[in-house]
C-alpha positions, 0 to 999 in steps of 0.5 A: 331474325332466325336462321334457316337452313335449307337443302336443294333437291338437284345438287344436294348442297345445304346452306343456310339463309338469314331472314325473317320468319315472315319471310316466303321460303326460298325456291331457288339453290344458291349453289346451282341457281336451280329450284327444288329447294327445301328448308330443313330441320336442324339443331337450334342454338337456343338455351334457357337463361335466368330466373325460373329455368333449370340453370339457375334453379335446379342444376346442383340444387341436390348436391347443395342439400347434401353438403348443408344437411349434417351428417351421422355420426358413425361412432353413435351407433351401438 
């Protein structure tokens, strides 16, 4: 179950609630017990994790290729 945060319109206090997204809004300020609540939008805790994503399959993949790929050789050169 998701998080939300909301924001009342009278006292301007944030807070957040636990609950379903099934769930109906809440109206109600849990500060000032008065209506005019909002939800808000905030930043998510969510990260993409395991095969397929950029963790494990592209993060560094460059720094891996440059380190297995050999090297010139600077004396060769005429």
């Amino acid at each position: 179950m998701p998080i939300y945060e909301y924001k009342c319109a009278e006292c301007g206090s944030i807070f957040e609630h636990f609950q379903k997204m099934t769930d109906k809004d809440i109206d109600i300020c849990q500060t000032c017990n008065k209506g005019g609540v909002k939800k808000i939008i905030s930043s998510s805790g969510f990260r993409l994790k395991g095969s397929g994503w950029y963790e494990t399959d592209f993060k560094g993949k460059k720094i891996k290729e440059e380190k297995s790929a050999p090297k010139a050789n600077s004396i060769d050169k005429p």
